[in-house]
C-alpha positions in Angstrom: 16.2 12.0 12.1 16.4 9.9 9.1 12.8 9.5 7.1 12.6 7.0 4.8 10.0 6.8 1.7 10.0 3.3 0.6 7.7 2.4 -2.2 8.2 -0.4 -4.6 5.0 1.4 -6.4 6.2 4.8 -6.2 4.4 7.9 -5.6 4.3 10.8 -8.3 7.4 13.1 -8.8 5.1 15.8 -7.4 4.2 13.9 -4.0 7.8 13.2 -3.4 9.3 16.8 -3.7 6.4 17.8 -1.5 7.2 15.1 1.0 10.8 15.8 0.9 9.8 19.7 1.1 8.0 18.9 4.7 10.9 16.6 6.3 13.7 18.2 4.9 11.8 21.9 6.2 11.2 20.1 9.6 15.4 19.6 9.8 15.2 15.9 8.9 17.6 13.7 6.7 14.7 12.8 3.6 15.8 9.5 1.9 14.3 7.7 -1.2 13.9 3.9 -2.3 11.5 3.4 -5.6 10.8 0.1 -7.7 12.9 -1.9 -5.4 13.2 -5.6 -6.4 13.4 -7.5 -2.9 12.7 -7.2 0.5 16.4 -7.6 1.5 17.0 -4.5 -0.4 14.3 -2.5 1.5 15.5 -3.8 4.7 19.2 -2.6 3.7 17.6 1.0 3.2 15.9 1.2 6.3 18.9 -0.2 8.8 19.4 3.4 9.9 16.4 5.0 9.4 14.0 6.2 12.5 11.1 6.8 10.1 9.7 5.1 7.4 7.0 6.0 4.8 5.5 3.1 2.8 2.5 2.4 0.3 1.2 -1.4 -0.2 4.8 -2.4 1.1 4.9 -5.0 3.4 6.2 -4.2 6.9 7.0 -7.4 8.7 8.9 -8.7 11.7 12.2 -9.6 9.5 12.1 -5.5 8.9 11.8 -4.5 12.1 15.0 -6.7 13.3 16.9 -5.0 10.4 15.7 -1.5 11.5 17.0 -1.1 15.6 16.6 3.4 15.4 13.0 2.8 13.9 10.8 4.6 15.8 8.0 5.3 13.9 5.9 4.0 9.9 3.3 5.3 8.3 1.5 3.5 5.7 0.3 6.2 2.9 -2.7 5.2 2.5 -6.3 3.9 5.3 -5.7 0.2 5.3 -2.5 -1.7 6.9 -2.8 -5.2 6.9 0.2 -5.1 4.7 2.1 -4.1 8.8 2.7 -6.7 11.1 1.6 -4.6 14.2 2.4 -7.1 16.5 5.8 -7.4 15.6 6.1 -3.4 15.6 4.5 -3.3 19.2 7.0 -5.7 19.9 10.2 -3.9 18.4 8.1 -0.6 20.1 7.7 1.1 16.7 3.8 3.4 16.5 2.4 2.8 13.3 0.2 5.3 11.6 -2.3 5.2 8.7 -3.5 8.2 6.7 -6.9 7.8 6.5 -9.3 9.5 4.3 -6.6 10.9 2.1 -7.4 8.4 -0.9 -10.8 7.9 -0.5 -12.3 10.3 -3.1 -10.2 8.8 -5.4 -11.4 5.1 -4.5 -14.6 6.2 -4.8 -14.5 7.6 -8.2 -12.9 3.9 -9.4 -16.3 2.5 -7.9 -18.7 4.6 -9.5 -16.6 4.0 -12.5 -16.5 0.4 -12.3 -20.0 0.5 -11.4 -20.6 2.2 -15.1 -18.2 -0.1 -17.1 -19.9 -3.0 -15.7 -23.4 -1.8 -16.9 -22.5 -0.9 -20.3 -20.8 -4.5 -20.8 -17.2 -3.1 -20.9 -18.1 -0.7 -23.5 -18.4 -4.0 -26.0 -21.6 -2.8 -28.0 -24.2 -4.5 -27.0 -27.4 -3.2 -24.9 -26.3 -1.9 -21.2 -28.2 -0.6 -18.5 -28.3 2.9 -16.5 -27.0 3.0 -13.4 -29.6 5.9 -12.4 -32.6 4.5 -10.3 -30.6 1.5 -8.9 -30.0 0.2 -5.8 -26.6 0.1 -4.2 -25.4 -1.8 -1.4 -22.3 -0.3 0.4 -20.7 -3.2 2.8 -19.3 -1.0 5.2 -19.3 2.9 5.6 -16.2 4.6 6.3 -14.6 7.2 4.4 -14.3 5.9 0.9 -18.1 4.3 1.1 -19.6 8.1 1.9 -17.7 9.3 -0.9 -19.5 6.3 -3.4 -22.5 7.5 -1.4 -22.5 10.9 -2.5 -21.2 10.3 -5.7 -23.7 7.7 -6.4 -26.8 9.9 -5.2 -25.5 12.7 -7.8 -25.9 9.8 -10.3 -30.0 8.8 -8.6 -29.4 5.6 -7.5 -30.7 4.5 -4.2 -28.4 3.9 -1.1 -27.9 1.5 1.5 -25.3 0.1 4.0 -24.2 -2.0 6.4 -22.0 -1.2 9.0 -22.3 -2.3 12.6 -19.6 0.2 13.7 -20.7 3.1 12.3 -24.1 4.6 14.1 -27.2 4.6 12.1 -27.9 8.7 12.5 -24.3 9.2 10.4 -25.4 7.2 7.9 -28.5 9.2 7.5 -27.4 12.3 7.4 -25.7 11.2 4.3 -28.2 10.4 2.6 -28.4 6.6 2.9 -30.8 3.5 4.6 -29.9 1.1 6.5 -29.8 -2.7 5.8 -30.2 -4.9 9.0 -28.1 -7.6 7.8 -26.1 -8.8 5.1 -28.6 -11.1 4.1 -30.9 -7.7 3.1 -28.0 -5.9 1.8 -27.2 -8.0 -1.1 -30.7 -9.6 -2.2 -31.6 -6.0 -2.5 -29.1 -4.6 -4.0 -28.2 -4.3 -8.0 -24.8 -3.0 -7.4 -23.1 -4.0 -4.2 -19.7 -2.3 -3.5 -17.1 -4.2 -0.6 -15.4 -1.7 2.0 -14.4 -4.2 4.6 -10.9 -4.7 5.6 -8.8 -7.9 5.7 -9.4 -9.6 9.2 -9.6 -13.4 10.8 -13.1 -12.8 10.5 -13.8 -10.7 7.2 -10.9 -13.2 5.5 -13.4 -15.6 3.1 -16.4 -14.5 4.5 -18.1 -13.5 1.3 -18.4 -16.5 -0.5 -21.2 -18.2 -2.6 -24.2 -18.3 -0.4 -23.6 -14.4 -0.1 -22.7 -13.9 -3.5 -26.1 -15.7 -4.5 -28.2 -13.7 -3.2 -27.9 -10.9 -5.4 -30.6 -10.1 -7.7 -30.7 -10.9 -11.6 -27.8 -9.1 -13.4 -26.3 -7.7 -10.5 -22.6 -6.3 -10.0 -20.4 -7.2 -6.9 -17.0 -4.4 -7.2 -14.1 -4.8 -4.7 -11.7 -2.2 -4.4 -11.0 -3.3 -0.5 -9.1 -6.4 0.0 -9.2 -9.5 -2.3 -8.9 -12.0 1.1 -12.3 -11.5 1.8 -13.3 -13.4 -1.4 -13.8 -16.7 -1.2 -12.2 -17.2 -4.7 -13.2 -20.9 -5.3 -16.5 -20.0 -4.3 -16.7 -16.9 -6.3 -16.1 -19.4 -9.4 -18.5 -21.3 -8.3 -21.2 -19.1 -8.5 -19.8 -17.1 -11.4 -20.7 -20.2 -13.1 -24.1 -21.2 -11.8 -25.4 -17.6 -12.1 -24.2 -16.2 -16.0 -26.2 -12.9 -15.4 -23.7 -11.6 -12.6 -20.7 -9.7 -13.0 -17.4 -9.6 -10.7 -15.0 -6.3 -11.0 -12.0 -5.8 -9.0 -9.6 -3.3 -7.8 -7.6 -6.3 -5.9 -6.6 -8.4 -9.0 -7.4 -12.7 -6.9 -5.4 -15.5 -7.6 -7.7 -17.4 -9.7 -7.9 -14.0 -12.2 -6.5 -15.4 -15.4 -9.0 -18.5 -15.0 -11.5 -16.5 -13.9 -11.1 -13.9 -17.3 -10.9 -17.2 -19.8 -14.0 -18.3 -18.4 -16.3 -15.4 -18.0 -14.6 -12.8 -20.1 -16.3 -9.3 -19.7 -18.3 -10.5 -16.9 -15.3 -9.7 -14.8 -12.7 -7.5 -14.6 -9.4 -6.9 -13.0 -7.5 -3.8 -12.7 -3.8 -4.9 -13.7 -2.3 -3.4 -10.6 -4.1 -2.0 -7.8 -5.1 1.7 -9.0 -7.9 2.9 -6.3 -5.5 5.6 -4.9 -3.7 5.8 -8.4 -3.9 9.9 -9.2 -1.9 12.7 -8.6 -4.1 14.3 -6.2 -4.2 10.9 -3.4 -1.1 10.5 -4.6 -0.5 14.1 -3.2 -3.0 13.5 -0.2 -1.3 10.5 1.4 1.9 11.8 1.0 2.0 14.7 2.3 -0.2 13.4 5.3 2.5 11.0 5.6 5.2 13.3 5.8 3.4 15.8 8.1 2.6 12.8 10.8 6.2 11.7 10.8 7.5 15.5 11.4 4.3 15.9 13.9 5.8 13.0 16.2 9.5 13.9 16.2 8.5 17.5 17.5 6.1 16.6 19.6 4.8 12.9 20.0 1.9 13.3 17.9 0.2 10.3 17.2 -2.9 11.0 16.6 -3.8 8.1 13.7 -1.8 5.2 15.5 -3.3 1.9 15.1 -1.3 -0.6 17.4 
C-alpha cells in the first residue's frame, strides 16, 4: 500500500523518518509531499495512494474524486473540520483523528498566552499574576485537562463547561462546574475556548458573551477562529478597553484588529498550538501506527465518519 504524508506545514525531520520507519517496517510504499503550493498539486500526489496522512490540510470532495485506491486519512492532529466527511463516506474512505497527541503542547500555548497577556506583552508597564485567578475552560476534552492541571500548578481556580463530559470527570481533576455559559464567563478572569467548529458553535461567541467578562479579563482561542463572531469581537473590543483578545487561530479582521487595539490582542503568525518537536512526534507517529493498524487488521479505532 501506498501511504502518503501530505503537509503543506510540514512536520519535523524527526517525525517524518519515524513515520516513514513505521510504514516502511509495516511493508508499505512511504511517500512525501511538503510546502506544496496548490491543491491540484496535492491531488496529483495522492492519485495512487490508499493512505493519506495530513495536518491542517484540507481534505475535500475534489480530493477524493482524484484519489479512486484511497481507502483510508488520518488527520495528525484531534480536530478535522478541515475533512469533508461526507464526501469521504461517500467515496467510502474511514477517516481518523489522533486525539490527545497535541494536547499538552496546546496547553502549554494557553498557560503561556494566559501569562503574556497579564504582563501586557512584556511592554513594561504594571501586570498582574495569574496565581489566585479564575479560569473558565469552555469545554473539557483533552487539551482543556491539560490547561487544567497546568493552571492549578500555577493556583488559579478552575471551572468548565462541558455538557458532554460528566461532571464526576471533571472533579476528579480538580475543577468546578459552571451551569451555563452565562456563569462561566462573568466569573471568570481568564476564559480559554476548546470548542470545535460546528453549525452551531460557528459565531456563537459574540458580543453579548464576550461582555460578560469581568473588568480586565483575557478571552485565548487556540480552537477554531469560526466560532468568533469577528465583527462582534470588534465591537466589544472597543466598548470595553480593559479586555484583551489572544489567538492561536490568526481571524480575518487581525490586521484591523492589531492597528486598533495593539497589545490588547494578539495573534500567533501561523497556527503554532501543536508546533514542537514532541506533538510534532506524537501525531505522527500515531498517524502512522493507525494507518499500518488498518491495513493489517481493520483497525479503526479513532474513526469519526
Amino acid at each position: 500500500m501506498k501511504v502518503l504524508i501530505a503537509t503543506e506545514k510540514p512536520f519535523s525531520k524527526k517525525a517524518v523518518d519515524s513515520m516513514r520507519a513505521v510504514i516502511e517496517g509495516a511493508g508499505h510504499e512511504f511517500a512525501l509531499l511538503e510546502k506544496y503550493s496548490s491543491p491540484d498539486e496535492l491531488r496529483a500526489a495522492v492519485s495512487d495512494a490508499q493512505a493519506l496522512i495530513v495536518r491542517s490540510d484540507i481534505v475535500d470532495e475534489a480530493l477524493f474524486a482524484a484519489a479512486p485506491q484511497l481507502k483510508i486519512v488520518v488527520r495528525a492532529g484531534a480536530g478535522y473540520d478541515n475533512i469533508d466527511l461526507k464526501a469521504a463516506t461517500a467515496a467510502g474512505v474511514i477517516v481518523e483523528n489522533t486525539p490527545g497527541q497535541n494536547s499538552n503542547a496546546v496547553a502549554e500555548l494557553v498557560i503561556g498566552m494566559a501569562i503574556m497577556a497579564a504582563r501586557n506583552s512584556y511592554d513594561g508597564t504594571t501586570g498582574f499574576e495569574i496565581s489566585g485567578k479564575r479560569l473558565g475552560l469552555q469545554a473539557f476534552g483533552q487539551v482543556s485537562r491539560h490547561v487544567a492541571a497546568i493552571a492549578k500548578g500555577f493556583g488559579m481556580d478552575v471551572k468548565a463547561i462541558d455538557p458532554y463530559c460528566p461532571a464526576d470527570v471533571m472533579a476528579a481533576n480538580g475543577v468546578a462546574v459552571a451551569e451555563s455559559l452565562s456563569e462561566l464567563y462573568s466569573q471568570s478572569d481568564i476564559v480559554s475556548i476548546h470548542i470545535p467548529a460546528t453549525p452551531e458553535t460557528t459565531g456563537s461567541i459574540g458580543k453579548e458573551l464576550i461582555g460578560q467578562l469581568p473588568k480586565g479579563a483575557v478571552l485565548i482561542n487556540t480552537a477554531r477562529k469560526e466560532v468568533i463572531n469577528e465583527h462582534e469581537l470588534a465591537q466589544i473590543l472597543e466598548e470595553r478597553p480593559d479586555l484583551k483578545y489572544f489567538a492561536d487561530v490568526k481571524p480575518k479582521n487581525a490586521e484591523e484588529l492589531q492597528a486598533r487595539y495593539g497589545n490588547r490582542v494578539f495573534f500567533t503568525p501561523k497556527k503554532s498550538g501543536a508546533q514542537t518537536a514532541e506533538a510534532n512526534m506524537n501525531a505522527g507517529v500515531a498517524a502512522a501506527t493507525q494507518t499500518v493498524a488498518y491495513f493489517a487488521d481493520g483497525t479503526d479505532r479513532f474513526r469519526v465518519n
